[in-house]
N, C-alpha and C positions, 0 to 999 in steps of 0.2 A: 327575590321577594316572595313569589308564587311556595317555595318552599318552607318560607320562615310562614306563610298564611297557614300552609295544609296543617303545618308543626301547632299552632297555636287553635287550632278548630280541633285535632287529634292528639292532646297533649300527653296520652299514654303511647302513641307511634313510637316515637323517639326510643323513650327508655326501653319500653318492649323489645326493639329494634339492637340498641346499643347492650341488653344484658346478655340477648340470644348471640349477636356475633362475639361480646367475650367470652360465653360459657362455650362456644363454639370451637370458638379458640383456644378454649385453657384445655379443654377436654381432647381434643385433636392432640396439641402437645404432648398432653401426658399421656393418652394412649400410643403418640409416635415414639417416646423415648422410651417408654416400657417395653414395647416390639422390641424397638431396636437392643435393648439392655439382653430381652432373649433370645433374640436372634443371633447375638453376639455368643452369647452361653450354649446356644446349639451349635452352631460354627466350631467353636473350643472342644464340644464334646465330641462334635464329629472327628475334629484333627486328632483328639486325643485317641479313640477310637482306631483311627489310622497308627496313630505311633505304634498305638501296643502290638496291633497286627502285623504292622512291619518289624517289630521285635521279635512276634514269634518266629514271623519270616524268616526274617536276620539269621536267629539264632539256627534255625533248620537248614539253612544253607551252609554257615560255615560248617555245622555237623557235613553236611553232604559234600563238600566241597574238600576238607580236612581228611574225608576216608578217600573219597575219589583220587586225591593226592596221594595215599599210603599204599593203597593197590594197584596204581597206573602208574605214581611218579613222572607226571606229567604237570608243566609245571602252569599250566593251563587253570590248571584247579586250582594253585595258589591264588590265580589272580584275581578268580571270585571269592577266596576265603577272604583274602583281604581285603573287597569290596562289602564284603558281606559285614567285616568287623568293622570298618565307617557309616557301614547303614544302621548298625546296632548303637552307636555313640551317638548316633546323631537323633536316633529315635529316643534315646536315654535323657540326652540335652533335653529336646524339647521336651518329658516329659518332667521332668523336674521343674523348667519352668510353667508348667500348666500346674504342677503338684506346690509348689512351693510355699501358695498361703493356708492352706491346708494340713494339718500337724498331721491327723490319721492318715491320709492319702500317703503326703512324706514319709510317715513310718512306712509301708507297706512298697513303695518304691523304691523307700533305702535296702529291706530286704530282697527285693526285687531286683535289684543295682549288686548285692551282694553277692549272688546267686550267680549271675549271669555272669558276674566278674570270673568267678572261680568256675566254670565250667570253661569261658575262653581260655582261662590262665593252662585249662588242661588241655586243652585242642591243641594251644601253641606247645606246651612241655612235648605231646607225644609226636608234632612234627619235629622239632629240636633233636628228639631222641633218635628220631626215624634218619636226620640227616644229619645225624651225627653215627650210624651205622648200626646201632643198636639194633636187635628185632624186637618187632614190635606186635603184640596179638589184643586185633582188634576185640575188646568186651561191649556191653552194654553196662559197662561200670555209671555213666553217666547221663543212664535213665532217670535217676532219682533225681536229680539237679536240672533235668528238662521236665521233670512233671513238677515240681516246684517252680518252676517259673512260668508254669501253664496254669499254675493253681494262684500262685500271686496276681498274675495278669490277668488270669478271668475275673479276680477279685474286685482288680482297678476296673475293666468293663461293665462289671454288675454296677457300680458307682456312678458309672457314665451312662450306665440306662438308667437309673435314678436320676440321675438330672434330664435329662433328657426326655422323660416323662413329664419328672417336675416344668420343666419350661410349655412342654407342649401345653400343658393344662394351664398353666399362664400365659399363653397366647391367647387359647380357647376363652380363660377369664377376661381377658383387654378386650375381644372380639364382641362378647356379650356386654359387656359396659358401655363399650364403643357404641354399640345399635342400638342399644336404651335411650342413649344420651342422645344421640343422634334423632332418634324418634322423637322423644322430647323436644327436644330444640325445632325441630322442623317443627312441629304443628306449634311451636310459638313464634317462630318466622312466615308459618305461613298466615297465623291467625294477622300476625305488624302486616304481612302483605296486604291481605284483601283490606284490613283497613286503608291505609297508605294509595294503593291503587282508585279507588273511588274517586281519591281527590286529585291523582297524578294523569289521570286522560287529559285533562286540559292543557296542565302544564306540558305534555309531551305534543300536544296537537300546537300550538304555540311555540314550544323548540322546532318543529319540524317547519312552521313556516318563516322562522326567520333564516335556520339554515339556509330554504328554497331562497330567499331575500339575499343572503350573505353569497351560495352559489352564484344567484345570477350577476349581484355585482360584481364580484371575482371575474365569471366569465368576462364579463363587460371590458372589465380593467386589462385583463389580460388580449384582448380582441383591440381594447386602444391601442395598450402597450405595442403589439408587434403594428400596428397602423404607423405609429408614432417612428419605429423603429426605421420601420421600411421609408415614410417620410424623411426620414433623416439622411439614410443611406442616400435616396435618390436627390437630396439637397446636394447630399458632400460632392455627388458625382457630378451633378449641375453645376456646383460652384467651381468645382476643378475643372470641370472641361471650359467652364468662360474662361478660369484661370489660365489654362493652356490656350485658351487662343488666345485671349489678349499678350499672352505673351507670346505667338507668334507673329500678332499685329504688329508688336512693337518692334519687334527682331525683323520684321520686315521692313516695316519704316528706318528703322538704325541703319540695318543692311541698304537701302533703298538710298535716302535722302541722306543723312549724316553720312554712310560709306562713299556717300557721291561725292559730296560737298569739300571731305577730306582728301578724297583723293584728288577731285580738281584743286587741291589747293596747294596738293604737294605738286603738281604735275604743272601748276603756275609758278610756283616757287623753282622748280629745276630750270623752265626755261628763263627765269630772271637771273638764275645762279648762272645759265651758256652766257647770257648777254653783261651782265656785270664781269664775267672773265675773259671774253670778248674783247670789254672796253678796256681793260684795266682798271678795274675799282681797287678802291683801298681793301687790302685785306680783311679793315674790323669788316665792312659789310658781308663777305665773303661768309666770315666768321658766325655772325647773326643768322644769316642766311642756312647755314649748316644746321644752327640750332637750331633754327626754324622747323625744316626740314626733320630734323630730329623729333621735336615735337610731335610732328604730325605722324611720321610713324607710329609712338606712340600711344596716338590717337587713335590710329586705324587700328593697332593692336588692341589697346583698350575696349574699343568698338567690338572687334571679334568675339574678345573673350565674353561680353556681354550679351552679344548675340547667341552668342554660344551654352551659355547658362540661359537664358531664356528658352532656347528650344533649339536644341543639341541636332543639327544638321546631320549629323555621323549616324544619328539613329534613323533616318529614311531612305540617306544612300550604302551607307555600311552594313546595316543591321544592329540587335542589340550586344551581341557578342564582342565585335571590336569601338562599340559605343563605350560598354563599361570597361573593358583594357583601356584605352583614352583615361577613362573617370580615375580609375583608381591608378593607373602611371602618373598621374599629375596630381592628385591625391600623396602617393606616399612619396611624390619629388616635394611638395610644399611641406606637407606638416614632417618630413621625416622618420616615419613610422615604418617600420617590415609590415610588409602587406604579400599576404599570400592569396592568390585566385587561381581556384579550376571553373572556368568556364566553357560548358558544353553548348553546342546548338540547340536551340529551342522552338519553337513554333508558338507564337504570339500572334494576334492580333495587334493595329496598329496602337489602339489605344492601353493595353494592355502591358506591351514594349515600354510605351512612356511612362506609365504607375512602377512598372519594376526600375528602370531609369530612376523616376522620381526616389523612392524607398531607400535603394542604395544610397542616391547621393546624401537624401538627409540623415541617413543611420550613418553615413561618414563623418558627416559634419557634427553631430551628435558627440561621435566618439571625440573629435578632436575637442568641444569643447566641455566636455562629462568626468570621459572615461580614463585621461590620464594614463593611456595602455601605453603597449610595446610593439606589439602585432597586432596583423586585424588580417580576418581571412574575410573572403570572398569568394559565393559558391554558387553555379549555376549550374542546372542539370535538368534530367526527368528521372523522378521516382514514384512508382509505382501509378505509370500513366498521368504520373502528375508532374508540372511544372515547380520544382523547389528553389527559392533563392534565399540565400542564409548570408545574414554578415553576424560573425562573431568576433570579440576582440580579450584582451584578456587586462583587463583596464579594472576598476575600484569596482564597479556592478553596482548592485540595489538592493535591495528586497521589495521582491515584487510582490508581498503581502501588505507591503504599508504603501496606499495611494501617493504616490511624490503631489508637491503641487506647483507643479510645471509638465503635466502628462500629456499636455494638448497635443506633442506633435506626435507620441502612440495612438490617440485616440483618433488623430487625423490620421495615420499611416494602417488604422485597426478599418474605420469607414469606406477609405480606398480600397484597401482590399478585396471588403466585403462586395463594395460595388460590383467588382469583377467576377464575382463569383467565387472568389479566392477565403484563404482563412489563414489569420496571423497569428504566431506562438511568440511571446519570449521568457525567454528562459535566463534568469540572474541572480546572483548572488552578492552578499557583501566580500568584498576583494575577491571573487572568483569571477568575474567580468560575463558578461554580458552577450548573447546569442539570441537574434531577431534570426524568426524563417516564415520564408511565406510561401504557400502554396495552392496555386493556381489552375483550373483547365487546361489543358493545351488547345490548340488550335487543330478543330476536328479536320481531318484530311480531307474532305470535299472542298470546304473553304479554302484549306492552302492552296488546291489545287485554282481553285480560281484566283 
């Protein structure tokens, strides 16, 4: 708004403004493709320049080269004669194309092209003659055919410092127009400035406080943001770690009272099975009795397994190594799947042990109900100081560019991580399946030590 006011107070800004940056423009152009058109024509004159003098060349070598052959016979000479008569064709070529829209130029090349023809034609006739056994006495028959070709080509040269001139003095022209035009325009750009200016302090003192306004909320948001962030983090760790105990309350009471209660029940039931076999009972009870018994086995195995997905016993007296050989043995005995694992020793912390624990079992469980694979590897190591665990499988995948909406258990397996200090990758595609890795500190050796 500030600028539609300054426009409507200085209603010649504008135009002043908008005729200076076209004339700006159109003049820059046209003094850029005028350069460039001569720049172009002195380039062409210089190559040209080049050709001819590599003609003279040309032709002076095979002379040199053609007698050096008839007095040494050595065949050494030939081989620049005939390099000498590719450097002359090729100087020829390209001058005919430089010559070509040019009628006088063309006449005077075609003589030029005439000449030089019939002077090679004789170079070759008196080698031919020479080695065909003939003798041969070298003349200076073929002076007059090299000052004709010195007199045509100086002719094409004088031609090419005419242009050559002519261009210069047409740069020197665009150079002078150019600064005119230039000078002109600047003091009408600079007259639209100081106008414009007068009215622009404000509006630039007023940008610069809103930006201050727009930085410090920025900063602000960004100062929540990682507040917010880190809140978060230390929620998910909060809520996982009640998570884990309650579920080792539970697994304690299961283990506790219900492991009790089952087993006294089965161990009531054996001695009623001594005493009914004792008396001689009827078989059916016998029977009932076994299934009973049955049952509660069971029950006590059901119990385990449960206690056992709550809080994996194997991981405090075995460690994590032969915690996940368990996970994934009974893993690819249920769902069926080839399951490959290298797992190394590692150094964890206890709570750290149980997040890796955790990650694998759910990136298994994941796959079986997702990824529709065939294999699924499993990897546990240290690389580069670092703790890596990767499960990949080679299952449908995703694209990890488009948000699923069902991400919560990445975003909770992303949180966990972070908690620990750790950082989680994955990497998937559509049908090219699916790779979670995560990588964590290790357990500084003072600490394992204790």
């Amino acid at each position: 708004m500030d600028v539609f006011k300054v426009v409507k107070r200085r209603p010649i800004v504008f135009p002043l403004a908008m005729v200076a940056a076209v004339a700006m423009v159109l003049m820059s152009e046209a003094a850029y493709w005028r350069s460039v058109r001569t720049l172009n024509e002195i380039n062409a004159t210089g190559s040209a320049r080049t050709h001819i003098q590599g003609l003279r060349q040309g032709i002076l070598a095979a002379q040199t080269a053609q007698r050096s052959y008839l007095l040494t016979e050595r065949r050494d000479y030939l081989v620049n004669y005939h390099q000498s008569l590719q450097d002359i064709q090729a100087a020829l070529t390209a001058l005919q194309q430089r010559y070509q829209p040019n009628p006088a130029h063309t006449r005077v090349l075609g003589q030029l092209h005439s000449v030089t023809d019939a002077l090679l034609l004789q170079l070759a006739t008196t080698i031919q003659q020479h080695d065909g056994g003939q003798r041969i006495v070298l003349e200076d028959s073929d002076d007059v055919q090299v000052q004709a070709i010195r007199a045509l080509s100086t002719e094409l040269l004088d031609a090419e410092d005419i242009k050559a001139s002519a261009s210069q003095n047409d740069i020197y022209q665009t150079l002078l127009l150019s600064r005119i035009g230039v000078a002109l325009l600047s003091a009408i750009s600079l007259l639209a400035l100081i106008m414009y200016l007068r009215q622009s302090f404000a509006l630039e003192r007023q940008q610069q406080e809103l930006q201050r306004i727009g930085q410090t909320e920025r900063d602000r948001l960004e100062i929540e943001v990682r507040q917010r962030t880190a809140q978060l983090t230390e929620l998910t760790h909060h809520l996982q770690t009640a998570r884990e105990d309650e579920r080792s309350r539970l697994a304690r009471n299961l283990h506790d009272d219900l492991g009790a209660l089952l087993t006294s029940a089965k161990l009531d039931a054996a001695r009623i099975r001594s005493r009914l076999v004792a008396a001689g009972s009827a078989p059916e009870a016998l029977d009932l009795l076994a299934h009973l018994v049955a049952t509660l086995n069971s029950g006590i195995a059901l119990g385990r397994r449960i206690i056992e997905d709550l809080r994996p016993s194997a991981l405090g007296t075995l460690g994590l190594v032969a915690t996940l050989e368990i996970l994934v043995g009974e893993y690819a005995e249920h769902s069926g799947l080839q399951v490959h694992s290298v797992l190394e020793p590692v150094s964890l912390d206890e709570n750290a042990e149980l997040m890796v624990y955790r990650l694998v079992q759910e990136a298994l469980t994941n796959i079986s109900k997702h990824a529709k694979a065939h294999q699924v590897w499993v990897n546990l190591g240290l690389r580069d100081r670092l703790v890596e665990v990767s499960v990949r499988d080679d299952g449908a995948g995703f694209n990890t560019q488009v948000q699923p909406t069902s991400a919560y258990g990445l975003v909770g397996m992303r949180f966990r991580v972070e908690a620990e200090g750790g950082t989680l990758t994955v990497v998937s595609a559509p049908h090219q399946g699916t790779r979670i890795q995560v990588r964590i500190p290790q357990l500084a050796q003072s600490d394992n030590n204790l």
